[in-house]
N, C-alpha and C positions, 0 to 999 in steps of 0.2 A: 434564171428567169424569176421573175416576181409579178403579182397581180397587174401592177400599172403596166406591164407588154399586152397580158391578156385582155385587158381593159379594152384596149388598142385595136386587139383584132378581129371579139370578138363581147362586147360592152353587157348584151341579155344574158350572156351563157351565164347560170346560176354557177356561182364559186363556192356554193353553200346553200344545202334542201334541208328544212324540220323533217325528220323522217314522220311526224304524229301531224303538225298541222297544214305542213307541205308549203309552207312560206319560205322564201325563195331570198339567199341574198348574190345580186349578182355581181359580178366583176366591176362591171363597171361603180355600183355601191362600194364594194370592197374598197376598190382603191381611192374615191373620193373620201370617204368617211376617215379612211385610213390616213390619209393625207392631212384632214383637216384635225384630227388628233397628233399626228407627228408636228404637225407648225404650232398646235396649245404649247404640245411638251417643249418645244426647240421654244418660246415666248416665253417660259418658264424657267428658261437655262439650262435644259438638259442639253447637253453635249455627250458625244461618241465615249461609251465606257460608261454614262449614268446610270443609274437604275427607277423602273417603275415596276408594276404590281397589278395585277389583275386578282380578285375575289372574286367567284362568281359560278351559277351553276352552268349548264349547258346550256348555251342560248347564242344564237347568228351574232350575236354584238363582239363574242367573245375574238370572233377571226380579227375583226379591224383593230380592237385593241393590240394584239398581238402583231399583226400587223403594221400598224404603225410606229411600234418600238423598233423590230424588225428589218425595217426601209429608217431608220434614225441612226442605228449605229446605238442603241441602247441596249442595255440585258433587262430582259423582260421574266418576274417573275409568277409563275402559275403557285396559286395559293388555294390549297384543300378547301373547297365549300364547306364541306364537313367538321370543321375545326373549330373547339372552342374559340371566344372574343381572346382569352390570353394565347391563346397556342396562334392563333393568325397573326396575332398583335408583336407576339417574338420574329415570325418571319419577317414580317414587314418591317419592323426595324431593324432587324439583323445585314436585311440585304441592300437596308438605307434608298429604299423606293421614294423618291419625292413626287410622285403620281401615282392615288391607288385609282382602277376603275372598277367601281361593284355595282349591286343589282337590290331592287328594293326589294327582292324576294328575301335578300340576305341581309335586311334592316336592322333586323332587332341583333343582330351579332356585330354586323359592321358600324352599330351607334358606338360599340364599347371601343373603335377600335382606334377615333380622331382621340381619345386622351392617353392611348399607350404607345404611339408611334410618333411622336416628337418630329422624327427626319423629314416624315412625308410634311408637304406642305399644299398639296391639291389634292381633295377629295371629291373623285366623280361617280353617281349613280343613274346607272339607266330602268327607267320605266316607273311611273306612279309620281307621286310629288317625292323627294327626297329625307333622308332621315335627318335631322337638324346637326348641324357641320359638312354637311353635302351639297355640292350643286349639282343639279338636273345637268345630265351627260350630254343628250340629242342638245340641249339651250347653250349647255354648254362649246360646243365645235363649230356651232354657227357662225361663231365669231372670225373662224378661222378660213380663210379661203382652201379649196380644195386641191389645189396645186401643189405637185412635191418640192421638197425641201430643196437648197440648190443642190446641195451636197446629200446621196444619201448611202453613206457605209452601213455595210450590213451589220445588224444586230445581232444578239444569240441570246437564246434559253440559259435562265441560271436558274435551275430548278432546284426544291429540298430535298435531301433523302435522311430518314429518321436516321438517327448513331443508336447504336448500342450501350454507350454510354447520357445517355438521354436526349438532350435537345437535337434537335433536326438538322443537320449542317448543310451547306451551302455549296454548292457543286458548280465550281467555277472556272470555265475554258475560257481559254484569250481568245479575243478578235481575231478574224481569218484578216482584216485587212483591206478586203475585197469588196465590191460596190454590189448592193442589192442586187442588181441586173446581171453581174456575172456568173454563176452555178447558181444549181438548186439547193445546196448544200448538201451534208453529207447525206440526211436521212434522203433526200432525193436522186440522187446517186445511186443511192444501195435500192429504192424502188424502181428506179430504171433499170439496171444492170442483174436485180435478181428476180426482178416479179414483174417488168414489163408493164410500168406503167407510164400514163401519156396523159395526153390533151384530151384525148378519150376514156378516159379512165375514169368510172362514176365506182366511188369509194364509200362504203358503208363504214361508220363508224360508232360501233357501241356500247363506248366506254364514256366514261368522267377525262372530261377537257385537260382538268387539272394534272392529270399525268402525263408523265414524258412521252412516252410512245403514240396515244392519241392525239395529241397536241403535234408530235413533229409528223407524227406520219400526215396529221389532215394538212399541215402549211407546206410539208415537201409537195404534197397532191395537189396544190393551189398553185404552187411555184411550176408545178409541169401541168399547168393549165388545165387538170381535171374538175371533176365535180365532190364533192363531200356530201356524202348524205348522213346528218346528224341525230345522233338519236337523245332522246332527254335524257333519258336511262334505258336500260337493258330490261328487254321484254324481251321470252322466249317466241312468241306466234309473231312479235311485231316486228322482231328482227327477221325474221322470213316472209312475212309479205313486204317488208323493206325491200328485201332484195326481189322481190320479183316486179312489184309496181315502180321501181326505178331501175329495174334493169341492172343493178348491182353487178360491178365487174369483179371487184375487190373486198378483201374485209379484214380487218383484224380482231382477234378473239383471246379472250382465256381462258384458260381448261375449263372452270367454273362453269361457265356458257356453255361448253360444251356440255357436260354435262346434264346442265338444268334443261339444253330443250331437247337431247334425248331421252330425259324422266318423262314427257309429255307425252299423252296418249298417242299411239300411230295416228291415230285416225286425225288426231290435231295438226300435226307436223307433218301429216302427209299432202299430197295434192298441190302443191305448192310449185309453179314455173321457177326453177333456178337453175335453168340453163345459162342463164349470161352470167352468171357467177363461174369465174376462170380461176381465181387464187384467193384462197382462204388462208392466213398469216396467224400464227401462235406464238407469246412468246410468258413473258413474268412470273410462269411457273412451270416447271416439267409436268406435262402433260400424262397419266396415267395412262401406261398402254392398252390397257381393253376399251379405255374411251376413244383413245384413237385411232385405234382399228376399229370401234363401230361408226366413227363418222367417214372415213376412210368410203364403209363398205353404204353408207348413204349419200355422202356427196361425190366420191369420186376419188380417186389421187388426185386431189388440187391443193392439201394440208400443207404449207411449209412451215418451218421453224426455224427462231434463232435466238441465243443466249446472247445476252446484251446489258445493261446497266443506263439507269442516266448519266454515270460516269463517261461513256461510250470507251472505257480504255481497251475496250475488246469487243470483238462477235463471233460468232459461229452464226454459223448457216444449215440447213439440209433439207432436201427437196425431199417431195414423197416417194421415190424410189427410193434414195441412199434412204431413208428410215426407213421404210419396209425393207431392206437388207440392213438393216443396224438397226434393230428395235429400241428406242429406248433414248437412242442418242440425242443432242441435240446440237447435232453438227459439228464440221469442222471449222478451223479457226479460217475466217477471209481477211478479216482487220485485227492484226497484230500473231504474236506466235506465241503457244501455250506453251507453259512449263510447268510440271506438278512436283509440288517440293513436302517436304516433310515441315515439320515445327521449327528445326533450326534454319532452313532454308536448303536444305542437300537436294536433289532434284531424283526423283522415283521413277523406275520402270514402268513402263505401260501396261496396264492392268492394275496396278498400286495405287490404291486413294490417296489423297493430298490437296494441300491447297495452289488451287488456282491461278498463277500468274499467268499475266498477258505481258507481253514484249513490246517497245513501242519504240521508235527511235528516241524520246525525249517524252516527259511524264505528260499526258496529254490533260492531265485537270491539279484541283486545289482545292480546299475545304477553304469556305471562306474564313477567314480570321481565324484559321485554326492550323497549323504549321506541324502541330505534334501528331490530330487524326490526318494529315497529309502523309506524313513520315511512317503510319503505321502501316497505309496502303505500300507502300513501297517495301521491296523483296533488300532483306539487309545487306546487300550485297551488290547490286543492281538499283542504281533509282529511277530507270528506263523500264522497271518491270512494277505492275501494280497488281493486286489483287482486293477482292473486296470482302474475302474470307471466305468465300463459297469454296467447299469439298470434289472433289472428281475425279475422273481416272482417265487416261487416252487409250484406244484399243490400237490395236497394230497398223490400221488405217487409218489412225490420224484423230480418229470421229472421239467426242468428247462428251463425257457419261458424267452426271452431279448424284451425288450419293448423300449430301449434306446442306442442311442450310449454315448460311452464313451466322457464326456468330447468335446463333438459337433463335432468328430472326424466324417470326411468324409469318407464311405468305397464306395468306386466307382469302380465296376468290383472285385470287392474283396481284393482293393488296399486301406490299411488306408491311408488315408489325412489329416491333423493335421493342421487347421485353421491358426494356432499361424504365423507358418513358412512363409507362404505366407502372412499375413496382414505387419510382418515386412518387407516386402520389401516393399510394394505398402505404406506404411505410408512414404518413403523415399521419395516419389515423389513430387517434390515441389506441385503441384497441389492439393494433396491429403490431408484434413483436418484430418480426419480420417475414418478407415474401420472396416470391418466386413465382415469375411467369412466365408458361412454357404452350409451345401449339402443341396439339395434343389431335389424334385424328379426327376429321372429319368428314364423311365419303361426299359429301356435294362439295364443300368449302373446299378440300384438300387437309387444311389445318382448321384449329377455330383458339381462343384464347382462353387460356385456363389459368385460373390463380391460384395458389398455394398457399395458404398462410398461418403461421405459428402466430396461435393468439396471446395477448398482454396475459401476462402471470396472473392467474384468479380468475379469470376469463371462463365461462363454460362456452365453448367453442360449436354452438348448432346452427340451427336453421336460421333463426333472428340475427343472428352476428352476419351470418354469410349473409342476408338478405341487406342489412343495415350496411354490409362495406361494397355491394354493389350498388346500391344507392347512391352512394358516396362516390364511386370510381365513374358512373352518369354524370354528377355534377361537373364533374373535374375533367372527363377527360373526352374527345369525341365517340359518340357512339360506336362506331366501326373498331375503334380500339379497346374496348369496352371488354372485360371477359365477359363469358357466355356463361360461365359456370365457376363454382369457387371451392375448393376441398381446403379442409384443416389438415395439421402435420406437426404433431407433437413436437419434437423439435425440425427447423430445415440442415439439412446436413451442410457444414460449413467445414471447410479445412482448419487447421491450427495458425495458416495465413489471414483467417477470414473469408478469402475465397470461398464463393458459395460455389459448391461440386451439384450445379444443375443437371447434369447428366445423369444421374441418381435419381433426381426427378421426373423426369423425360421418360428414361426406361420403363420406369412404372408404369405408363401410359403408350408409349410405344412397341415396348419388349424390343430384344438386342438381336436390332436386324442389321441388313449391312445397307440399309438406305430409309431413309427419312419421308421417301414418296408415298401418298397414299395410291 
């Protein structure tokens, strides 16, 4: 199912509520608007397997954009609000979008971004006059009658995920084939079939658009004719009278949330109708268990969980009974079958950490233009089995326990942060001999971003230096990736390969546990 059914049956039902201003976009909007953006892009020569782009913070505009790629048969991609003019300016031409659509809130980054992206060849902004290389978005679709495409194959998400070896790669699945109006697709699937969602389904959502899981979950909840209630950002009190002034069925969360609206006085977070809240959904970071047995023992058994990827080469699942009888876990496998292997690939006993493969009949993605981080996901011996380097162990029931991040990857607030990215800039700084950046604990965040750095030979290595290369690492890089804090390190310990032995470093700050969770 897609909007244009819903449109059909039911044209006022809001497809989309501001959880803050309570402006309403409805189905019937949805699919008009949608529509007459699909007939720009298709006037423009976009054909089935093109690519366009969205920039943009949380805002009703952001569904139709999505949506009309969506109902085209195009790969639509979501681009970090938060990203420097050059870090947005690599996606966008990486993933060769000849459609970007942004938001005049995001002016003064999206002016840099008409002279680094070549590919794109239409530039649209919603709301205010336009930044100069821009046309007005609403002036612009007017053009276009509201009517669907004749033809309209479904689209899919190509979304980034930062590398470890720096730039962001490009996470790319084939076309299912199939015409908008036939499934929900997968992510709607897995909300029907595990969380019992519907046409009744009014869906809290209080995360950034721009990531995978809020973006599929709220278009799977559009596709089964529910409601989305959107929030701009993450409030601890607003996300709780969200749910109770809209009757919130649904939600998805990360730990971090958790966390931050249990630090809030009882008396704040108490009092609150959240009765029609039935299923609370967790996933982009293991959840610390005394956080989740305290929400547990506040909202109820309604917490489920599941381990997952924008890759989607795998999931686990587990409802709140099977984790209150397996604390800790974060499910068994439903989509694909786990194997935990050692370094060379030999496959471990249950209770044994290792890395992570998922089993699939055929490798279900691809790095875009990148064949070799393709080939590293794949188990040397199997190329029907991927992994994304994440650590684990299976217990004798099956249930699936992470002990490790992937590849020293930082998840702070349930946001991956990938080392690599941020060391190449701060290595640029004359001052800077060399670095290391590692998460390091944080009890709200989970993780937070910490730099390590041997300074230039003659160098007195204090307060000024640290303060002058976070300066520096602000300019360069987006805030959220930003370290928080910066330590000196006479020499960093490097192998006689060159290999930097960051585990050295980590220990430091961690001490030598047998898991990575805070």
């Amino acid at each position: 199912m897609y909007p244009g059914i819903w449109a059909e049956r039911f044209p006022d039902k809001p497809a989309a509520v501001h959880a803050v201003t309570g402006e309403r976009l409805t189905y019937a909007e949805l699919n008009d608007r949608s529509n007459q953006l699909a007939q720009l892009m298709w006037a423009e020569g976009l054909r089935a397997g093109d690519h366009a782009a969205i920039f943009m913070e949380n805002h009703l505009g952001f569904f139709e954009v999505v949506w009309a790629a969506l109902r085209s048969g195009l790969y639509i991609t979501t681009i970090n609000r938060h990203l420097t003019g050059e870090e947005a300016a690599y996606i966008l031409d990486n993933c060769e979008a000849r459609v970007l659509v942004t938001s005049s809130y995001l002016g003064e980054v999206a002016e840099e971004l008409t002279s680094l992206a070549p590919r794109c060849t239409r530039w649209l902004m919603t709301g205010g006059d336009p930044t100069p290389g821009y046309e007005n978005y609403a002036e612009a679709i007017t053009d276009y009658p509201a009517t669907p495409l004749i033809d309209e194959p479904a689209g899919q998400f190509m979304l980034y995920s930062s590398g470890t070896t720096g730039r962001p790669k490009g996470i790319l699945r084939p076309l299912t084939g199939n015409k908008v109006d036939e499934d929900s697709g997968l992510v709607g699937a897995l909300q029907s079939a595990l969380w019992d969602f519907d046409e009744n389904s009014i869906y809290l959502s209080p995360a950034p658009l721009y990531h995978s899981a809020p973006i599929g979950f709220c278009t799977a909840t559009q596709a089964l004719g529910g409601t989305v209630i959107m929030m701009p950002r993450f409030d601890e009190i607003g996300a709780l009278k969200a749910i109770e002034e809209h009757h919130v069925t649904h939600s998805q969360w990360v730990p971090t949330m958790f966390t931050r609206m249990l630090k809030q006085p009882v008396e704040d977070r108490s009092g609150f109708d959240l009765s029609s809240h039935r299923v609370a959904i967790h996933a982009a970071a293991p959840c610390p268990a005394g956080i989740k047995q305290q929400m547990f023992d506040w909202w109820g058994p309604i917490i489920y969980e599941y381990y997952g990827a924008t890759e989607l080469n795998g999931f686990t699942h587990t409802t709140p009974q099977e984790w209150l009888a397996h604390p800790g876990t974060v499910g068994k496998a439903i989509i694909g079958t786990i194997h935990i292997c050692d370094d060379t690939g030999n496959g471990l006993p249950n209770g044994k950490s290792g890395l992570i493969y998922f089993e699939l009949p055929e490798m279900p993605f691809e790095y875009l233009k990148d064949s070799e981080k393709t080939r590293d996901a794949q188990h040397p011996d199997h190329n029907n089995w991927s992994t994304l380097g994440d650590v684990g162990y299976l217990d004798d029931d099956g249930f699936l326990y992470l002990t490790d991040r992937a590849s020293f990857m930082i998840i702070s607030g349930g946001v991956n942060i990938y080392p690599q990215e941020i060391e190449d800039v701060l290595i640029l700084h004359p001052k800077v001999a060399d670095v290391a950046v590692v998460g390091v604990p944080n009890e709200e965040m989970g993780e937070e971003v910490k730099a390590v750095i041997q300074a230039a030979e003659g160098l007195v290595a204090d307060d000024a230096l640290a303060t002058e290369l976070l300066e520096y690492a602000r300019e360069h890089i987006a805030h959220y990736k930003c370290p928080k804090s910066l330590d000196f390190m006479e020499q960093l310990p490097r192998l006689p390969t060159g290999k930097l032995y960051k585990r050295i470093i980590k220990d430091a700050y961690w001490g030598k546990t047998d898991s990575r969770i805070v």
